[in-house]
Residue frames relative to the residue before (quaternion, step in Angstrom):
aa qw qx qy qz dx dy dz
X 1.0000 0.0000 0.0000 0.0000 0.00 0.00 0.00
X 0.2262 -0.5644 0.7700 0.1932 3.76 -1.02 0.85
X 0.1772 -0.6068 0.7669 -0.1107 2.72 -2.37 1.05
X 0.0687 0.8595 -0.4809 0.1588 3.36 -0.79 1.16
X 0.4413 -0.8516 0.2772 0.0563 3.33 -0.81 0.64
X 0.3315 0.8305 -0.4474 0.0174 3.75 0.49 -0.03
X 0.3926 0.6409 -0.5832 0.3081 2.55 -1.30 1.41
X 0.5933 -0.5489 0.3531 0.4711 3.88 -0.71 -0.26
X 0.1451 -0.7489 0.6462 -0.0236 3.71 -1.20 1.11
X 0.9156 0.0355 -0.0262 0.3996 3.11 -0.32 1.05
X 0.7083 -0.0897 0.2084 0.6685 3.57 1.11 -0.43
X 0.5557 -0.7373 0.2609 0.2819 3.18 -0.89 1.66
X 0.3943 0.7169 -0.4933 0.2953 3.60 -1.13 0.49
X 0.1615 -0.8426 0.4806 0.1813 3.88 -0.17 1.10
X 0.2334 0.7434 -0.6220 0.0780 3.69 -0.76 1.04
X 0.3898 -0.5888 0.6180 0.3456 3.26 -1.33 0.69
X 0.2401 -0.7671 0.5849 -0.1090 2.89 -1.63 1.73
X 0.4218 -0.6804 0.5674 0.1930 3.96 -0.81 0.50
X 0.4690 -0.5891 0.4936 0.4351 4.19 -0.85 0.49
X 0.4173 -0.6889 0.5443 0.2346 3.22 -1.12 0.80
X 0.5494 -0.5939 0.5005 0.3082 3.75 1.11 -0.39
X 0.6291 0.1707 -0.2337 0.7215 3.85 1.24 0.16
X 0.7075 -0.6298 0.2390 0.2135 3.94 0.61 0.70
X 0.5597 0.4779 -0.2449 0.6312 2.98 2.03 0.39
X 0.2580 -0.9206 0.2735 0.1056 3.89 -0.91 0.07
X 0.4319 -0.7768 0.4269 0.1665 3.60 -0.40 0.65
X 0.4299 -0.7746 0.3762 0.2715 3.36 -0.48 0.67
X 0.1871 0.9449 -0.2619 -0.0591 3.52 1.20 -0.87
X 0.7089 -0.3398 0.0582 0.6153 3.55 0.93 0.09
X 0.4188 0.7858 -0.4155 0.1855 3.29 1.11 1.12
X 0.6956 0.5365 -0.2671 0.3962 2.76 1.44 0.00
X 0.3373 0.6492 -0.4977 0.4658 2.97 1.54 0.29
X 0.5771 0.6186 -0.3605 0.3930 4.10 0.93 -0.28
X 0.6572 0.4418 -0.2614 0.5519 3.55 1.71 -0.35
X 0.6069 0.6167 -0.2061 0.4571 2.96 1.32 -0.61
X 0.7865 0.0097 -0.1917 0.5870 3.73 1.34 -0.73
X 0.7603 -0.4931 0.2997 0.2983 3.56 0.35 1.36
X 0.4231 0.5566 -0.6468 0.3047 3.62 1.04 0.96
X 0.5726 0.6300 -0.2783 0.4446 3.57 0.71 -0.64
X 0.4478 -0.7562 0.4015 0.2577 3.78 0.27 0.70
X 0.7788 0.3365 -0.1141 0.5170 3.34 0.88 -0.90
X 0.3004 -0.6843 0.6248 0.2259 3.55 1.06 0.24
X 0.8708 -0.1288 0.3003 0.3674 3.44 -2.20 -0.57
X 0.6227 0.4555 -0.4795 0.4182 3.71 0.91 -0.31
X 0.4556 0.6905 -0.4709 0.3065 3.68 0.94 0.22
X 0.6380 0.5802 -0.2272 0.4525 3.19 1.37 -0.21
X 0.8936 -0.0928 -0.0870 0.4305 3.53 0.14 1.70
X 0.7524 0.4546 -0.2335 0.4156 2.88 2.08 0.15
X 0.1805 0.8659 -0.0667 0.4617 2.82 1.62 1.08
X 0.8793 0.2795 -0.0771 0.3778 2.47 0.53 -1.78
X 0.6658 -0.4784 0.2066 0.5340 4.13 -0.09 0.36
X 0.4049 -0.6806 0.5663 0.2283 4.02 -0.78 1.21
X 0.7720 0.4453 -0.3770 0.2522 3.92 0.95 -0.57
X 0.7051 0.3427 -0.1685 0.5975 3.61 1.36 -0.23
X 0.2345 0.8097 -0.4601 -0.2789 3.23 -0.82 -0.52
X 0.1588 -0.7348 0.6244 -0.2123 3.55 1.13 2.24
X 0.5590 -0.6043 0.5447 0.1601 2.78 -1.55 0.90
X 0.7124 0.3040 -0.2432 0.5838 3.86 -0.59 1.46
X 0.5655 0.6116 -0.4392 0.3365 3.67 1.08 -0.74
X 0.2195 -0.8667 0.4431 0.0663 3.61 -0.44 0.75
X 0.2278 -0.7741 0.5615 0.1835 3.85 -1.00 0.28
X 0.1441 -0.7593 0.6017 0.2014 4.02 -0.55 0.09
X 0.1896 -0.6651 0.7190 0.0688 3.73 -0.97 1.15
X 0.0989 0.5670 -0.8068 -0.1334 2.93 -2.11 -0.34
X 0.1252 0.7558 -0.6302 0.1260 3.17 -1.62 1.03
X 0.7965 -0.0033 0.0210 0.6043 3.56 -0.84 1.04
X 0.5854 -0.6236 0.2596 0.4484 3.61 0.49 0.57
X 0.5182 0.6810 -0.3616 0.3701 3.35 0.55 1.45
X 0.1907 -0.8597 0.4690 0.0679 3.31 -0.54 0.71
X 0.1580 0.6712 -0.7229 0.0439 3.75 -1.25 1.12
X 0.3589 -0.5524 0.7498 -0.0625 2.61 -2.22 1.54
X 0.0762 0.7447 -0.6599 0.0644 3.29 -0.08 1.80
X 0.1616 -0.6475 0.7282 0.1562 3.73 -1.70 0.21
X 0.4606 -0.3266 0.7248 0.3948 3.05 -1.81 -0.48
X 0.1540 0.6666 -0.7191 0.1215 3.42 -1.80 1.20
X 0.0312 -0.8001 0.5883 -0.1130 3.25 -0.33 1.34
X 0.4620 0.7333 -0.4268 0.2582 3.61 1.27 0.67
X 0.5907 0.4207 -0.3016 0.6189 3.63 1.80 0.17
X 0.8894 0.1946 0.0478 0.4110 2.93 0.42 -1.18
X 0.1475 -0.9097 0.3779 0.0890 4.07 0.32 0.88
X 0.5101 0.5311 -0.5160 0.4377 3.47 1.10 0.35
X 0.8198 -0.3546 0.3156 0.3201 3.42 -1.98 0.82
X 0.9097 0.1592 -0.1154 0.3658 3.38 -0.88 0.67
X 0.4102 0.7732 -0.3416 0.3423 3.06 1.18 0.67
X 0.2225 0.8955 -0.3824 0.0484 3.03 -0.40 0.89
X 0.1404 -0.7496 0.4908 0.4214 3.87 -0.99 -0.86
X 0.1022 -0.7553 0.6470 0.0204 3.29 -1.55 0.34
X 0.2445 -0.7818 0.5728 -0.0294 2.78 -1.07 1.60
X 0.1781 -0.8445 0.4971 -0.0900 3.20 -0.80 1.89
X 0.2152 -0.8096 0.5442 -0.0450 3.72 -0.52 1.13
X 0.2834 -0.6970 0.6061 0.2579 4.22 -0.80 0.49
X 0.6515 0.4307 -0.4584 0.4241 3.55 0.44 0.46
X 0.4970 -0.5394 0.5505 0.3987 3.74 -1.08 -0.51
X 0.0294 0.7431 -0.6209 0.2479 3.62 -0.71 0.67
X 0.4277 -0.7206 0.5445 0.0360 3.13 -1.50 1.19
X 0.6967 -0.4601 0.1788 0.5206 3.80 -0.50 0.07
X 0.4923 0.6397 -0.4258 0.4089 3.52 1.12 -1.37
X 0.8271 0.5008 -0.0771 0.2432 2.98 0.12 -2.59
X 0.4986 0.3436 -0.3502 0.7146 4.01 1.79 -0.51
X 0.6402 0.5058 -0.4609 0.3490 4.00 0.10 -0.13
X 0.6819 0.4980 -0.2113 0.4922 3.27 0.82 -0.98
X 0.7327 0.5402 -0.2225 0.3491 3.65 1.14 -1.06
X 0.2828 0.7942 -0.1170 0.5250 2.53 2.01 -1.13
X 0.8822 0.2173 -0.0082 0.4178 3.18 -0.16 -1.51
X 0.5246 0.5640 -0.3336 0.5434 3.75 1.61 0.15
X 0.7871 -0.0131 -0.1982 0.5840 3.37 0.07 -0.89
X 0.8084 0.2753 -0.3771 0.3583 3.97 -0.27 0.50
X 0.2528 0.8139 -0.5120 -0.1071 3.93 0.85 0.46
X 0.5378 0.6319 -0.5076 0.2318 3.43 1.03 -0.23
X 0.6015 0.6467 -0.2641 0.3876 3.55 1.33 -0.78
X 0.5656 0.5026 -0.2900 0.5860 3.43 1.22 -1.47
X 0.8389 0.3351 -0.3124 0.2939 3.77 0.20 -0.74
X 0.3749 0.6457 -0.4380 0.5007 3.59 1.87 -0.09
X 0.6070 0.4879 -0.3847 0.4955 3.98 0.47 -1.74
X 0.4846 -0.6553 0.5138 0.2679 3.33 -0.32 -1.34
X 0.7334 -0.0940 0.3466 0.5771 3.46 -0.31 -1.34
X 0.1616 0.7149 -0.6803 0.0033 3.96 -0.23 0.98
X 0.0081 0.7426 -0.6696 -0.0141 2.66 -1.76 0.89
X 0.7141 -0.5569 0.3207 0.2777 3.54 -1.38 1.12
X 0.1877 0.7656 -0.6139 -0.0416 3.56 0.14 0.03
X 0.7665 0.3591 -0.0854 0.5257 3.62 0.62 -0.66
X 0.3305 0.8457 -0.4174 0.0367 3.68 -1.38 0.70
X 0.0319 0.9604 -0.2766 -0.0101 2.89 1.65 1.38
């Protein structure tokens, strides 16, 4: 299973990002995956995602598409303007636990920046 990230790392700016192997992440030619439509959601991954009923910081949404899975929140811990967020995107199908847990394998530095996610949302 690939596992990816999009969102801001370190200084504001949304890119979809690969594990860096020390729990943080590098963009390197991942985004070129939004860019040619492996990623199911293309560029609308960006803020549209993330749950429409809150928008607390950690509150989370669960997709599936085309056998994929993203686990977007609200994350306003780099970046503080409206609609920020991250979302953690996986090529497999997966339930909250199973994108939590992944989530938390190849990116814990990120899961532990957000904070506490939680599911509020899972259309």
């Amino acid at each position: 299973m690939n596992a990816y990230y999009f969102g801001c790392w370190q200084q504001s700016g949304h890119f979809l990002r690969t594990p860096d192997g020390d729990g943080g992440c590098h963009w390197r030619h991942a985004d070129s995956l939004l860019r040619d439509g492996v990623v199911p959601w293309g560029y609308k991954i960006d803020g549209t995602l993330t749950p429409k009923t809150t928008t607390k910081q950690g509150a989370a949404a669960l997709h599936h598409l085309d056998g994929w899975t993203a686990l977007a929140c609200h994350d306003y811990t780099v970046d503080s303007r409206g609609n920020s967020n991250s979302a953690f995107v996986f090529d497999a199908v997966l339930d909250f636990d199973q994108a939590l847990t992944a989530a938390r394998e190849h990116f814990p530095k990120v899961v532990e920046r957000v904070g506490p996610i939680v599911l509020v949302e899972s259309p």
